[in-house]
C-alpha positions as CSV (number, residue, x, y, z in Angstrom):
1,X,-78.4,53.7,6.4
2,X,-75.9,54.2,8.8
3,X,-74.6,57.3,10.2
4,X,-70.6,57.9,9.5
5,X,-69.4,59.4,12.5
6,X,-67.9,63.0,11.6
7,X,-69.3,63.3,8.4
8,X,-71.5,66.3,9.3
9,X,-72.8,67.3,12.6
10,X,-76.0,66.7,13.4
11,X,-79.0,69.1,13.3
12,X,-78.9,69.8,17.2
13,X,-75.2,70.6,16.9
14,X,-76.0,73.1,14.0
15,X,-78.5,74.8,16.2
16,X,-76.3,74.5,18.8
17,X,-73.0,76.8,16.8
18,X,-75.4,78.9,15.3
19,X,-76.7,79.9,18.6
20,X,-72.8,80.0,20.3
21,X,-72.2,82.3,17.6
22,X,-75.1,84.9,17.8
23,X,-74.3,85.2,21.1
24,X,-70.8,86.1,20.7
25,X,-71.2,88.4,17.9
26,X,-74.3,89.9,20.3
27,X,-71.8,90.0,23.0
28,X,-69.0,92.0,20.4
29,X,-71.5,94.1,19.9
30,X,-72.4,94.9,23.4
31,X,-68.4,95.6,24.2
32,X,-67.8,97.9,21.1
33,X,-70.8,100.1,22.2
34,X,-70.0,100.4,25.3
35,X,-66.2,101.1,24.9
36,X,-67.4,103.7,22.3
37,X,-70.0,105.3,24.9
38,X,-67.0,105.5,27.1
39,X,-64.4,107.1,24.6
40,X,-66.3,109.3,22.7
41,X,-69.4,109.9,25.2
42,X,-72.9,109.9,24.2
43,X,-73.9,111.7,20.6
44,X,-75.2,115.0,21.3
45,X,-79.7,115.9,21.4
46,X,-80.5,116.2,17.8
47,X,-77.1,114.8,16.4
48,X,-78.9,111.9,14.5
49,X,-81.3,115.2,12.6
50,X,-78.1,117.2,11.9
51,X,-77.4,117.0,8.1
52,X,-73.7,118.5,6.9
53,X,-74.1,121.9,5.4
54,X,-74.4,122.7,1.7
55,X,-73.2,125.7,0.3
56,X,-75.3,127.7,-1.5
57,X,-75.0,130.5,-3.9
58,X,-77.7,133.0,-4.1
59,X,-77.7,134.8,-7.4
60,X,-79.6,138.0,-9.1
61,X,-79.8,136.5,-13.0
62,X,-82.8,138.9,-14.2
63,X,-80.8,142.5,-12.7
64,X,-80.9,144.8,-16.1
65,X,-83.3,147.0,-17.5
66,X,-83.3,144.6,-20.5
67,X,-83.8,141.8,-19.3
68,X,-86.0,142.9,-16.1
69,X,-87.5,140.3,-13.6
70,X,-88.7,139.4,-10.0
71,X,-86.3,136.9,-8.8
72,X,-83.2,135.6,-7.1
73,X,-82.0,132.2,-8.4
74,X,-80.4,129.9,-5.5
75,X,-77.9,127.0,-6.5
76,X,-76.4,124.6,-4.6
77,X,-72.8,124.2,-4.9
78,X,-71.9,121.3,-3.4
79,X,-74.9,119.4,-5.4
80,X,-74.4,121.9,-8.6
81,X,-78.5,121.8,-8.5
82,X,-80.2,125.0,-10.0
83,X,-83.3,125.7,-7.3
84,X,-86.4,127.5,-7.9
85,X,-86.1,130.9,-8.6
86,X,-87.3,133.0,-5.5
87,X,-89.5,136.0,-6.2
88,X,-88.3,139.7,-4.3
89,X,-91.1,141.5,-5.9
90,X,-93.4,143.9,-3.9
91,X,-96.2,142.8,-6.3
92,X,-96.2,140.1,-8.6
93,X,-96.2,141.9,-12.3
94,X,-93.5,144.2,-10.9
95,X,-90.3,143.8,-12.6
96,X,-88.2,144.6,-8.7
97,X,-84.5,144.1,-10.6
98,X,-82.4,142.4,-7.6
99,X,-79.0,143.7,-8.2
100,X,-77.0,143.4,-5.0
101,X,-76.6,140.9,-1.9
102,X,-74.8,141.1,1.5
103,X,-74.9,138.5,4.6
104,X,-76.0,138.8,8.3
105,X,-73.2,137.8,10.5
106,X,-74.1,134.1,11.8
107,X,-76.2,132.8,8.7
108,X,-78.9,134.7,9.9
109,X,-80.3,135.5,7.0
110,X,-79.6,136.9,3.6
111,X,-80.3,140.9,2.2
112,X,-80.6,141.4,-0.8
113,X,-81.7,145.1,-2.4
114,X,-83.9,145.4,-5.8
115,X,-83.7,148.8,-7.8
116,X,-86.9,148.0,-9.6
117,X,-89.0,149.0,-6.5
118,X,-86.6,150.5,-4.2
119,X,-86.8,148.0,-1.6
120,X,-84.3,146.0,0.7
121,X,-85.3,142.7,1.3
122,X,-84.4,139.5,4.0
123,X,-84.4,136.2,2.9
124,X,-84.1,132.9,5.5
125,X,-81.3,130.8,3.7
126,X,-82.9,127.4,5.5
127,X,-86.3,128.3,3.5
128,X,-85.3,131.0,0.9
129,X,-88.6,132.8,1.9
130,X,-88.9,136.1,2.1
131,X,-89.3,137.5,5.9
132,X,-88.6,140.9,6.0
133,X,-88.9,144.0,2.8
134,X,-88.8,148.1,3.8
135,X,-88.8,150.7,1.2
136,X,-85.3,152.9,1.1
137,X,-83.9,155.2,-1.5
138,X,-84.3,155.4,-5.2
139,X,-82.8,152.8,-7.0
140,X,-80.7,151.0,-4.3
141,X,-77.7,149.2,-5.8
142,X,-75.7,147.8,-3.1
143,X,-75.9,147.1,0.4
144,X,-73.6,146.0,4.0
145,X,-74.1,144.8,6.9
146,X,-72.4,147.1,10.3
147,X,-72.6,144.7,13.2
148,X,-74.0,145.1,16.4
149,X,-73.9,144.2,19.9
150,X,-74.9,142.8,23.2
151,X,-78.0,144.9,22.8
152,X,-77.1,146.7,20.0
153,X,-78.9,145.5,16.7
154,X,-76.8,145.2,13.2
155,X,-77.3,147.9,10.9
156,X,-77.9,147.4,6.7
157,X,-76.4,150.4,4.7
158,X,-78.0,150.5,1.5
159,X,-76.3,152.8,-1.5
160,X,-79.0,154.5,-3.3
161,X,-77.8,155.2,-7.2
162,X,-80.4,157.8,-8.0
163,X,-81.1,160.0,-5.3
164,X,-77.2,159.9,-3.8
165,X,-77.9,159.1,-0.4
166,X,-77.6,156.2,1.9
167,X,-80.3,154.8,3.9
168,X,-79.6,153.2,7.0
169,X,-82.1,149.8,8.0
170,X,-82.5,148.8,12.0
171,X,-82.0,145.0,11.1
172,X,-84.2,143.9,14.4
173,X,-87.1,146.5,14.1
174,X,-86.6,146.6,10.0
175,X,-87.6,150.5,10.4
176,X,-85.4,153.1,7.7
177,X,-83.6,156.1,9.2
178,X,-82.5,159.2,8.1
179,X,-80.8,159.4,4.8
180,X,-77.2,160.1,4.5
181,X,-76.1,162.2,1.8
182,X,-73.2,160.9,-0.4
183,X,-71.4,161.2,-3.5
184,X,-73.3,161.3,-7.3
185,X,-74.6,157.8,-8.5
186,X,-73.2,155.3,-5.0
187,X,-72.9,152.1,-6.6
188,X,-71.3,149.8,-4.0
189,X,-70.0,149.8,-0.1
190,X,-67.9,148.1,2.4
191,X,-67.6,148.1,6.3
192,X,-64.2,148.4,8.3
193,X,-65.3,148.2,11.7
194,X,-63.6,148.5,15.0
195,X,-66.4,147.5,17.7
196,X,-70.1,147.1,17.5
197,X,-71.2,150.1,15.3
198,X,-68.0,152.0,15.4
199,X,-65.6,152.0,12.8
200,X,-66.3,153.7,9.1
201,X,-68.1,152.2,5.8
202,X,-67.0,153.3,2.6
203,X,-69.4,154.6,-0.1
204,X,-67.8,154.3,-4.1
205,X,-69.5,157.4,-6.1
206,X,-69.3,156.5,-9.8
207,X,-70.3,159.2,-11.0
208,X,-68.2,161.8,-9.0
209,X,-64.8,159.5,-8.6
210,X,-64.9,159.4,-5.3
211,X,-65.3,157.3,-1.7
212,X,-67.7,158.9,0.6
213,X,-66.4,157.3,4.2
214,X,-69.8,157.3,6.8
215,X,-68.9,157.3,10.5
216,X,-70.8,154.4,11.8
217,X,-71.3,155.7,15.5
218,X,-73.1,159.0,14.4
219,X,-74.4,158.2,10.8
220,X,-72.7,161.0,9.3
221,X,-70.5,161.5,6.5
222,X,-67.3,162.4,6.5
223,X,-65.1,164.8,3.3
224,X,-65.0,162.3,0.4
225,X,-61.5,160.9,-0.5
226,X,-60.7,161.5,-4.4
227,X,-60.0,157.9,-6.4
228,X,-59.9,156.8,-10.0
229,X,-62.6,157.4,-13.2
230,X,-65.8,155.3,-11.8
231,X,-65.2,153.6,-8.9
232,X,-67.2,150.3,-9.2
233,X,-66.5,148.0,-7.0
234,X,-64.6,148.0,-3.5
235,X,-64.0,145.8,-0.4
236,X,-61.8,145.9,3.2
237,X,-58.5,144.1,2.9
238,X,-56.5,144.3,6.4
239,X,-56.2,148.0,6.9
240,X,-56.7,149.0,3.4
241,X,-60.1,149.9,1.8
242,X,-59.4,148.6,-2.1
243,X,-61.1,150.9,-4.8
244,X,-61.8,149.2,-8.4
245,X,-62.1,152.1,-11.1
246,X,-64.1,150.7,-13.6
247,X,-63.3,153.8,-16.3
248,X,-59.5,153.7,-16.0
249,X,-58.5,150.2,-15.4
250,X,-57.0,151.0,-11.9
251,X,-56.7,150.4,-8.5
252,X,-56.9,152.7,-5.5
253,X,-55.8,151.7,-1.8
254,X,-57.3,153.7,0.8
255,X,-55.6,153.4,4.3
256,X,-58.3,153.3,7.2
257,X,-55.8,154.6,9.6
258,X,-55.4,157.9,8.0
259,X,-58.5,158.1,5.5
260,X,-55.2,159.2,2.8
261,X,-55.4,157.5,-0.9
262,X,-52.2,155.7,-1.8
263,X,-50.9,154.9,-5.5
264,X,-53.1,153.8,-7.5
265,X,-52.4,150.3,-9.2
266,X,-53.0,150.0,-12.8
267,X,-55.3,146.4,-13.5
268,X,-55.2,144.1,-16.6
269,X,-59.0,144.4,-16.6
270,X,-62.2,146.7,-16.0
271,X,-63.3,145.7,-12.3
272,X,-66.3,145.0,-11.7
273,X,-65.9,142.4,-8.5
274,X,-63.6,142.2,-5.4
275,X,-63.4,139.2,-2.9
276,X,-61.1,139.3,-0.3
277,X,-60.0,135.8,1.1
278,X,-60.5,135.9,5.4
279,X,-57.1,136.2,5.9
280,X,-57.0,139.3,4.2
281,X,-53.5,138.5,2.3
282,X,-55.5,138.0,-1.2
283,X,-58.2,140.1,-3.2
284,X,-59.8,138.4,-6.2
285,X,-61.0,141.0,-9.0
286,X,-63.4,140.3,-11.6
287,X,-63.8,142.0,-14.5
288,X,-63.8,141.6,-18.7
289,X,-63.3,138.1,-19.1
290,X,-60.9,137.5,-16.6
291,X,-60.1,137.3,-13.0
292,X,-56.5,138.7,-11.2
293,X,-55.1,137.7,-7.9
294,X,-53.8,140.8,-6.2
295,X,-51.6,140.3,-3.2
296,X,-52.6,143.0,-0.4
297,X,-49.3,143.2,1.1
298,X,-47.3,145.6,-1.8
299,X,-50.4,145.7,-3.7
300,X,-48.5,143.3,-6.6
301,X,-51.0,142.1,-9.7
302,X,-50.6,138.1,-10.4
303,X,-51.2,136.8,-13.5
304,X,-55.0,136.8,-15.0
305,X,-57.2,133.3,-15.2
306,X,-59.1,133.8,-18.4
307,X,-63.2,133.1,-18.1
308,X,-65.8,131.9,-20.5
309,X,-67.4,135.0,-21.2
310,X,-67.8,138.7,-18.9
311,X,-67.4,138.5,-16.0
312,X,-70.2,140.4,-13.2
313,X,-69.3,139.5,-10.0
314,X,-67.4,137.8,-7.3
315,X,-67.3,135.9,-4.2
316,X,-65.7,133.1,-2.7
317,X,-66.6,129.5,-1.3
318,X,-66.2,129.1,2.7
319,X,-62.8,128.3,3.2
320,X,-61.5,130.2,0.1
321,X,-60.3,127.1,-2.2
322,X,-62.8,128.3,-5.0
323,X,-64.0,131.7,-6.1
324,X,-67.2,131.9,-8.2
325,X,-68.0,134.2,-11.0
326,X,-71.3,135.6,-12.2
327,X,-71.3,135.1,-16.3
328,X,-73.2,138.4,-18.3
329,X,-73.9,135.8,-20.4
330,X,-76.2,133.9,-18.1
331,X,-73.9,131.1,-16.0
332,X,-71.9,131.1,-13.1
333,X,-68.5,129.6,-12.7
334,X,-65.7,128.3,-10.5
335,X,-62.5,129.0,-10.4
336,X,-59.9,126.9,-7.9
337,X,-57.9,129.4,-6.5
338,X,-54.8,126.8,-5.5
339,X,-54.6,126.5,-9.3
340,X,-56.0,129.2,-11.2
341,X,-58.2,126.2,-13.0
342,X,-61.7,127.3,-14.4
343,X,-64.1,124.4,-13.6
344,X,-67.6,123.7,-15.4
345,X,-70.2,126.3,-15.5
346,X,-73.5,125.8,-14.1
347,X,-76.0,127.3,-16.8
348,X,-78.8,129.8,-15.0
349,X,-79.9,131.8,-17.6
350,X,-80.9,135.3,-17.3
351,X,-78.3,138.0,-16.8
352,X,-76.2,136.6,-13.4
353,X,-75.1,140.0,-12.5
354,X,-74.4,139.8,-8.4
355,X,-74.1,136.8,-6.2
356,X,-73.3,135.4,-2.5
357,X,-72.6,132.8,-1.2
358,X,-72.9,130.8,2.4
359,X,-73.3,127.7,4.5
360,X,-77.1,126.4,4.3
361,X,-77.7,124.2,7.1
362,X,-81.1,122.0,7.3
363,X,-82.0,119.8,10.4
């Protein structure tokens, strides 16, 4: 049968196309690479391994004498995935209550303290095993973190609730100093520094309503400053040191300048939490079933976002769009900060009673 000329091309010419246009799609190919080497320049060593970072929260959901247990429960936040619990316990059977968290500067690592068996623990946030324990006071319930310098190592303060004393923690040799002798029953503390180790940290005494300030170049403390019934909770704000009285609903501001007590500010709420966002315009405070913006500058109370159930603690996502709140009644949950919107829980179980929260980054 005869061929009609232009009905179809012949095999040959098929061959022929197809091969014209691998090559110029090859040759595309070739051009766009190179013009990309040229504008953006070649990827970093290791780029290819880097992964975005998650952000993780690290919570203490077994911290009460009823409910006691060995272990810190990581979740990620950016998945919402629950992770194995990690275990803080000097032995295995002992029931170490960890109760309170703070951050080395850089991700380095994270601290938390465990009353149960007196001990202040490290934990690598890329592994969420435990490097580093020493033995402080008795029954440590809180901890921060005094930076260092070039040559100078960072410093953990940790509050000890029943012997009244802080115990300073060399961070590079993880050796315990001296004691420091504080208020009755120190339940949290806070850094305002002006320089590697200089500057003051401020000790809240619950049970003798007061701050004890601690001079961070010579360790010693200075006359305590008088504040509300039960001073729970506190945190740094811009020059102000913000005291949370859990027994009389109030708020006392603390200038750092003069070490003088202001006005206090009555609160909607018992405190039990404060977050301060990085630009130090806006503290977060937990406490009931509720959280309140408070607006540093004039000290002026917004309006309350109501929570599913008691509220612990606080502390707020990198970037500050979302604060998360430790449930009593065994969750954690988010609260968009733009919007005052409470988001869905994630369910830990356990009695979520401190928390903190940070960049994990894996290679």
């Amino acid at each position: 049968m005869a061929e009609v000329p232009g009905a179809h091309p012949r095999p040959t010419t098929l061959l022929r196309v197809r091969a014209w246009f691998r090559v110029r799609a090859l040759m595309t190919g070739l051009v766009t690479a190179l013009v990309t080497g040229l504008l953006v320049g070649p990827a970093p060593a290791g780029a290819s391994k880097q992964r975005p970072p998650h952000v993780v929260a690290w919570v203490a959901t077994d911290a009460s004498v009823t409910e006691p247990g060995s272990a810190i429960t990581p979740v990620d936040l950016t998945t919402r995935t629950v992770e194995r619990k990690v275990s803080v316990a000097t032995l295995p059977e002992a029931a170490s209550l960890p109760c309170a968290f703070a951050l080395i500067p850089g991700g380095a690592g994270v601290l938390v303290v465990s009353l149960g068996d007196d001990t202040l623990h490290e934990i690598d946030p890329s592994t969420d095993r435990v490097t580093h324990a020493v033995t402080v006071g008795l029954e440590p319930d809180a901890v921060a973190v005094a930076v260092g310098g070039p040559g100078v190592p960072d410093l953990a303060l940790v509050a000890n609730l029943d012997d009244n004393s802080v115990t300073p923690v060399d961070l590079t040799t993880w050796k315990a100093g001296k004691p420091i002798p504080v208020g009755t029953e120190p339940v949290a503390i806070a850094v305002a520094q002006s320089g590697p180790l200089s500057g003051t940290a401020y000790v809240a005494d619950f049970g003798s309503n007061q701050v004890t300030p601690i001079d961070l170049a010579t360790l010693q403390p200075g006359a305590p400053i008088a504040v509300g019934d039960e001073p729970q909770t506190l945190a740094v704000a811009g020059g102000e040191v913000l005291v949370g009285n859990f027994g009389n609903r109030s708020l006392t501001p603390i200038v750092i300048a003069t070490g003088k007590p202001g006005a206090a500010v009555s609160l909607p709420l018992d405190p039990t939490g404060i977050a301060v966002t990085q630009s130090g315009l806006t503290a977060y405070i937990s406490g009931g079933a509720s959280v309140v913006p408070l607006a540093v500058n004039g000290l002026t109370i917004g309006s309350p976002t109501a929570l599913g159930g008691v509220a612990e603690a606080i502390a707020l996502n990198p970037g500050d769009a979302t604060a998360w709140v430790a449930i009593q009644s065994g969750s954690i949950e988010p609260v968009t900060l733009a919007t005052g919107r409470v988001g869905r829980a994630i369910h830990l179980g356990g009695h979520p009673s401190a928390l903190v929260i940070a960049e994990r980054r894996s290679g």
